[in-house]
C-alpha positions as CSV (number, residue, x, y, z in Angstrom):
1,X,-33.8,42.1,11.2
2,X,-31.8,45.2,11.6
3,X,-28.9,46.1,9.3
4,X,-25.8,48.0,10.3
5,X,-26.0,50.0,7.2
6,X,-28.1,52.0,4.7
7,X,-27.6,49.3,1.6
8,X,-24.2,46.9,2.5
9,X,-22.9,45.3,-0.2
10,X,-24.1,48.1,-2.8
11,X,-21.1,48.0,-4.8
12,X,-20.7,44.7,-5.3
13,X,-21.3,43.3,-8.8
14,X,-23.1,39.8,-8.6
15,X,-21.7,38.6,-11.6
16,X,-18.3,39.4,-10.9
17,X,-17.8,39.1,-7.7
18,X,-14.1,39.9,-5.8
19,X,-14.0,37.9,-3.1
20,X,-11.2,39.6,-1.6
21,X,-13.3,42.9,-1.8
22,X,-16.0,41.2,0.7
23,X,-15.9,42.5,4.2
24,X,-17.2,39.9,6.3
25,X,-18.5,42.4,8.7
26,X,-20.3,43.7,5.5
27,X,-22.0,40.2,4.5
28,X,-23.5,40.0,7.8
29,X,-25.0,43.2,7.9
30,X,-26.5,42.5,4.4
31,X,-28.0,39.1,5.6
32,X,-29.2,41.1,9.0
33,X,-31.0,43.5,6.6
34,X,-34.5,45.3,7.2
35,X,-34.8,45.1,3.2
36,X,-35.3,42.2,1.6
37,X,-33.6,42.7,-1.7
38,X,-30.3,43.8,0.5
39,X,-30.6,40.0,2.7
40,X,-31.1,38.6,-0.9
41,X,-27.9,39.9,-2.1
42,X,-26.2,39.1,0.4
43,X,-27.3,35.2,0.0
44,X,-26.1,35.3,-3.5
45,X,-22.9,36.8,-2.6
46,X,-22.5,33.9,-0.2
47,X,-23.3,31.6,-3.0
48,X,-20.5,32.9,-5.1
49,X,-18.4,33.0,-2.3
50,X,-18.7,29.3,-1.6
51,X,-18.3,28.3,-5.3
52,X,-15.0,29.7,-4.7
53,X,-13.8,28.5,-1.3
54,X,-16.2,27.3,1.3
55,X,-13.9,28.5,4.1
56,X,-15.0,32.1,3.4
57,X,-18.7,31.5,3.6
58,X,-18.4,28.6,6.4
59,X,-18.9,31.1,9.4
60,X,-21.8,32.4,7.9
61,X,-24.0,29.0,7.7
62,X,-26.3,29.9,10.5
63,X,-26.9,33.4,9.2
64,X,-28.0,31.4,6.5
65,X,-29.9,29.3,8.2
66,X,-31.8,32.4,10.0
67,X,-32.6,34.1,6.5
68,X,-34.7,30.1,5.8
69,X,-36.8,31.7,8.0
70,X,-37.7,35.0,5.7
71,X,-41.2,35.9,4.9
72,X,-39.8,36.5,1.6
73,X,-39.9,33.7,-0.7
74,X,-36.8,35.0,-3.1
75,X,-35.0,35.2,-0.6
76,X,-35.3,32.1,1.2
77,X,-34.9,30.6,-2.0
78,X,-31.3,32.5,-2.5
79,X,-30.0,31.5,0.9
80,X,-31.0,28.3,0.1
81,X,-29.2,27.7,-2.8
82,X,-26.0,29.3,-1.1
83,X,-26.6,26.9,1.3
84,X,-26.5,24.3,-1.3
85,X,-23.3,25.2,-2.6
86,X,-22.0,24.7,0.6
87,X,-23.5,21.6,0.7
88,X,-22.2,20.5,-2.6
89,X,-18.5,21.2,-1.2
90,X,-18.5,20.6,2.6
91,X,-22.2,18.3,3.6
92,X,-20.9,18.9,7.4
93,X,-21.1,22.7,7.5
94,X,-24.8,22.4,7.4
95,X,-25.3,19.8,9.8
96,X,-25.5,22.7,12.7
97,X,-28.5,24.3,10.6
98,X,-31.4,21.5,10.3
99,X,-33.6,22.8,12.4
100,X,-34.0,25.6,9.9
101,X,-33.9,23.2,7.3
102,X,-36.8,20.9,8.2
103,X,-38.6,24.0,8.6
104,X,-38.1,24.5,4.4
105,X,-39.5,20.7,3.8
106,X,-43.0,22.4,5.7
107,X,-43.1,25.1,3.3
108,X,-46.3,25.7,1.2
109,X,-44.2,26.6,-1.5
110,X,-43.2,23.2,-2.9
111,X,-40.1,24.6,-5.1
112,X,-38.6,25.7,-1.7
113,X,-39.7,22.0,0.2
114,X,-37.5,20.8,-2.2
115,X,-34.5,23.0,-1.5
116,X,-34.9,21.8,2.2
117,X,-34.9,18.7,1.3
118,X,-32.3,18.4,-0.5
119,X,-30.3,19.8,1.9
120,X,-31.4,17.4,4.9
121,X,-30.6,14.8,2.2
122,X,-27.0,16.3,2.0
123,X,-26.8,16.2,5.8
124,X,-28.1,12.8,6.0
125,X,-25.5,11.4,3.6
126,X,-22.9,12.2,5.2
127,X,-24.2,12.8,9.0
128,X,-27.4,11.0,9.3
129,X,-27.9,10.9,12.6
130,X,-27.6,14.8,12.8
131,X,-31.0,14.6,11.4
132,X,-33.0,12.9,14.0
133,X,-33.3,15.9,16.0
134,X,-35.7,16.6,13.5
135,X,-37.5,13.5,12.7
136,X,-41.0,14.4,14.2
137,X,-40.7,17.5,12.4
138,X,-40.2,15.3,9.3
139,X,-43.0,13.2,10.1
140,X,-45.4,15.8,10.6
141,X,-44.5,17.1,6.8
142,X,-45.1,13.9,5.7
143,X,-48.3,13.3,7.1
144,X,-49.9,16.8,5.7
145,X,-51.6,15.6,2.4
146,X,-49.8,17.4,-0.8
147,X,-49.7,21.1,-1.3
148,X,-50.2,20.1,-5.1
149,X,-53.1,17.8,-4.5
150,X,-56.6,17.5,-6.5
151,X,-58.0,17.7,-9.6
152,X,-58.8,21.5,-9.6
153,X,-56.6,23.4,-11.8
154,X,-56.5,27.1,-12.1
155,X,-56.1,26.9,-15.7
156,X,-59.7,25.9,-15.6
157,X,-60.6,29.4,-14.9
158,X,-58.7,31.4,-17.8
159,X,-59.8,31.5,-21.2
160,X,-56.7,32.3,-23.1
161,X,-54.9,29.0,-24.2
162,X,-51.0,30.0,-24.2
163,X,-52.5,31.3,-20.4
164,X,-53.6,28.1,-19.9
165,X,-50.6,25.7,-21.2
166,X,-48.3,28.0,-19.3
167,X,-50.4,27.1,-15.8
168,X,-50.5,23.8,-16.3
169,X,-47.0,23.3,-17.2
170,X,-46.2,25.3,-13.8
171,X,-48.6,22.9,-12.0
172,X,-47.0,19.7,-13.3
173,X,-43.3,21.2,-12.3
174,X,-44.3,21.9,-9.0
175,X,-46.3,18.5,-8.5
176,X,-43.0,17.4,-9.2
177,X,-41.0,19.5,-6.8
178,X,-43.9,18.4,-4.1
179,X,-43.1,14.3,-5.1
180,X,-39.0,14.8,-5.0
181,X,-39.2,16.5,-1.8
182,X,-41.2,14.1,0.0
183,X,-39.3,11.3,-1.6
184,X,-36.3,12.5,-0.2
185,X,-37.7,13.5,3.1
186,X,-38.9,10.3,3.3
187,X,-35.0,8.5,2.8
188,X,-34.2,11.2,5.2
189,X,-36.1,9.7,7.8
190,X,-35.0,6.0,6.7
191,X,-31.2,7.4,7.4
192,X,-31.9,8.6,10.5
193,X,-33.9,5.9,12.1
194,X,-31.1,3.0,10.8
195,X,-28.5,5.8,12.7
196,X,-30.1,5.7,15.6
197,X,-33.3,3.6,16.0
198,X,-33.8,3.6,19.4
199,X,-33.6,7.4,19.5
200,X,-36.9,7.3,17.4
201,X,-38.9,4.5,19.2
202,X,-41.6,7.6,20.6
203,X,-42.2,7.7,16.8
204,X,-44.0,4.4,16.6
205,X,-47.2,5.1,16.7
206,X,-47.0,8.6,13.7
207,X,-44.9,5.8,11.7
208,X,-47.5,3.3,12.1
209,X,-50.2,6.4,10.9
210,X,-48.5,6.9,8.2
211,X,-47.8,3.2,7.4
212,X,-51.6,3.4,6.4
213,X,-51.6,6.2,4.0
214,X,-52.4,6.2,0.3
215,X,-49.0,7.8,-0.6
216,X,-47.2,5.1,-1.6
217,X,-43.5,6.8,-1.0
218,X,-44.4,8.0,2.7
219,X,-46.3,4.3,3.2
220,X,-43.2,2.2,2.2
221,X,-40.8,4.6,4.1
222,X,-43.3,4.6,7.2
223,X,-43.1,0.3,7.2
224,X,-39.2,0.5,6.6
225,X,-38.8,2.3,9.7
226,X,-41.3,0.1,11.4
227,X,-39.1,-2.4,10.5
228,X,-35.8,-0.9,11.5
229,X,-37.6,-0.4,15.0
230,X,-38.8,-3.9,15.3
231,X,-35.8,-5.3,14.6
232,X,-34.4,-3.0,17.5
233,X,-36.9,-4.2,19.6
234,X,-39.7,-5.4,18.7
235,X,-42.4,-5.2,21.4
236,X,-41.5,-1.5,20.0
237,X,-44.2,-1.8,17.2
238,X,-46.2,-5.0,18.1
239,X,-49.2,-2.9,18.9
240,X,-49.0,-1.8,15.2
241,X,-48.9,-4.9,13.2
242,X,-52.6,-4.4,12.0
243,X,-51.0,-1.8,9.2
244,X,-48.8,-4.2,8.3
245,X,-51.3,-6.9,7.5
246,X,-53.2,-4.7,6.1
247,X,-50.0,-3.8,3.6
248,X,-49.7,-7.0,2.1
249,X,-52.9,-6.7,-0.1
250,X,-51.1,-3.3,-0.9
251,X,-51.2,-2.5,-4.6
252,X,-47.6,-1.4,-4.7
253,X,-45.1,-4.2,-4.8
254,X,-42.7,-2.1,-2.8
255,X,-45.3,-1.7,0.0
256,X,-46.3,-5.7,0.2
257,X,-42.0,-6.0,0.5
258,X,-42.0,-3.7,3.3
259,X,-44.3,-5.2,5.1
260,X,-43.3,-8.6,4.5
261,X,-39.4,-7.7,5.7
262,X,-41.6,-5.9,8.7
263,X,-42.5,-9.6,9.9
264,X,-39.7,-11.1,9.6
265,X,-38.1,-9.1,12.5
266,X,-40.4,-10.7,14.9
267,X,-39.9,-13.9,15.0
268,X,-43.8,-14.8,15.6
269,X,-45.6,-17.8,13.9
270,X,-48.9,-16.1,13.8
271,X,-47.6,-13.9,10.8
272,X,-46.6,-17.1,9.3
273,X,-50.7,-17.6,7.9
274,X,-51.1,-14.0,5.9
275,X,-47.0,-14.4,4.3
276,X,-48.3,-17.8,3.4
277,X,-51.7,-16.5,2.0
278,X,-48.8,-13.9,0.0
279,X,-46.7,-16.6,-1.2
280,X,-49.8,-18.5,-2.8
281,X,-51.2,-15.5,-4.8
282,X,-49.0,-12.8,-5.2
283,X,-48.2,-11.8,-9.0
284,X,-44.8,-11.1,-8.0
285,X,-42.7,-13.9,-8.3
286,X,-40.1,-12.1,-6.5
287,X,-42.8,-10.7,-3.6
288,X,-44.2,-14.2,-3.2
289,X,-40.5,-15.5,-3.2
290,X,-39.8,-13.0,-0.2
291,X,-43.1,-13.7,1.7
292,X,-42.4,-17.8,1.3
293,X,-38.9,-17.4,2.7
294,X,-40.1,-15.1,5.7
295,X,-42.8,-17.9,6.3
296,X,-40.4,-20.1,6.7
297,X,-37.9,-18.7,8.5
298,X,-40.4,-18.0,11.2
299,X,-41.4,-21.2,11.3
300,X,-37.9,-22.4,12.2
C-alpha cells in the first residue's frame, strides 16, 4: 500500500467527525496507507461516515474490501465493521466485495470469521445468488475442522486464577464467534444453492464430504443442499446417497430430517426400506411422521 501523504486524515477527530470536512481524495489515501494505524482510521472514519449517509462512503466499498486483506488484525476488523454499517443500511453495496469477504470466514481469527460472515449473510439476504461465486470457497471453510477445537486450554498452563478465568472466558467467546460464523456460513451456502442450484452441481461430491462430518451445523446444511440439487436433478447426487443412509441413524433430529427430505426428491422405491426402518423406531414422533410420509409417497 502506498499513501499519498505523510499521515491523511490527521486532524480528524473520531468521535466527532465532520463529514463535510472529509476529502474523499483524503479517505483514500488513508485506506492506501503504508501505516497501519493511518488505514485504520481511515476505516473508522468510513464507519462514521456511513452511519450518517451511505452515499458518502458507497464509492469506497472496494477500498474496503482491499483493506479485508490487511496483515493487520485491527484493522481488518475496523474496515469490517465499516463495512457492516454499510451493510446495515444498503446490503447491495457490498454485493461487488465477496470475494474479499469469504476470504474473512477463512480467517484463523474466529472474531473476524464472524465479521465475514456476517456480511456474506447480509449479501445473501438480500442478493443470494451474488454469493455463489464464492461457494467452494465457502465449502472449503467449512470443511477445515474448528480453529477453537480440543480440549487443550491455555489456561492450563498459568497458575494465577483471575489469569486463568480471564482465558477461559476469552476461549468460550471465541468458540462462540467460531460456531456463529459457521452457522451462518453454512445458511449462506443454503441461499445460494436454492438461487441457483444448478450453478453449484460441480459441488456435489465436497457437499456429499461434508454430509458425513461430525459437525452437526455443516452436516445438516451439507444434506439440505444435497437435497436442493437432487431435486434439480437428481442423477446430480445419486452417486452420494450412501451419506444419506448413513444420516438417518444420525443423532441429531435435524440431520435424520435432512436426509429423509434428501430421499424424497428422487422418486426411487429402494429408499423406501431404510425411511420405513425410520418410521418404525425413531423417537421422534415428528422424524418418524416425516420418514412414513416420504415412504409413502415414493411408493405411489
Amino acid at each position: 500500500m502506498t499513501g499519498r501523504s505523510d499521515a491523511p486524515l490527521e486532524g480528524v477527530v473520531l468521535d466527532d467527525v465532520d463529514p463535510e470536512s472529509i476529502e474523499p481524495t483524503e479517505l483514500r489515501a488513508a485506506l492506501e496507507s503504508e501505516r497501519s494505524l493511518v488505514r485504520q482510521r481511515g476505516a473508522r472514519v468510513c464507519a462514521t461516515l456511513a452511519a450518517d449517509d451511505v452515499d458518502r462512503v458507497r464509492p469506497f466499498v472496494e477500498d474496503l474490501g482491499a483493506v479485508l486483506h490487511d496483515e493487520n488484525a485491527g484493522v481488518v476488523q475496523t474496515a469490517a465493521s465499516a463495512l457492516q454499517e454499510i451493510a446495515a443500511i444498503d446490503a447491495d453495496a457490498i454485493a461487488p466485495i465477496v470475494d474479499d469477504l469469504a476470504a474473512l470466514v477463512g480467517s484463523d481469527l474466529p472474531s473476524i470469521q464472524l465479521a465475514g460472515a456476517r456480511l456474506l449473510a447480509d449479501v445473501a439476504e438480500e442478493r443470494p445468488a451474488d454469493c455463489v461465486p464464492v461457494f467452494g470457497d465457502l465449502l472449503a471453510g467449512l470443511a477445515d475442522p474448528p480453529v477453537t477445537a480440543g480440549d487443550d486450554s491455555y489456561a492450563a498452563h498459568v497458575e494465577d486464577r483471575g489469569t486463568q478465568e480471564a482465558i477461559q472466558q476469552r476461549e468460550r467467546e471465541s468458540q462462540e464467534y467460531e460456531q456463529h460464523a459457521r452457522q451462518l456460513a453454512s445458511n449462506v451456502v443454503i441461499a445460494a444453492a436454492n438461487a441457483r442450484p444448478a450453478a453449484v452441481t460441480e459441488h456435489a461430491e465436497t457437499l456429499a464430504d461434508l454430509a458425513a462430518t461430525d459437525d452437526v451445523v455443516v452436516r445438516s446444511a451439507a444434506l439440505d443442499v444435497l437435497g436442493t440439487l437432487a431435486r434439480e436433478s437428481s442423477e446430480t447426487v445419486r452417486p452420494y446417497t450412501a451419506v444419506a443412509v448413513a444420516a438417518l441413524d444420525a443423532e441429531a433430529s435435524v440431520v435424520r430430517a435432512r436426509a429423509i427430505r434428501l430421499f424424497g426428491f428422487f422418486g426411487d422405491e429402494e429408499y423406501v426400506e431404510p425411511l420405513e426402518r425410520v418410521a418404525a423406531s425413531d423417537t421422534d414422533e415428528e422424524i418418524a411422521t416425516f420418514a412414513a410420509e416420504t415412504a409413502s409417497f415414493l411408493t405411489r
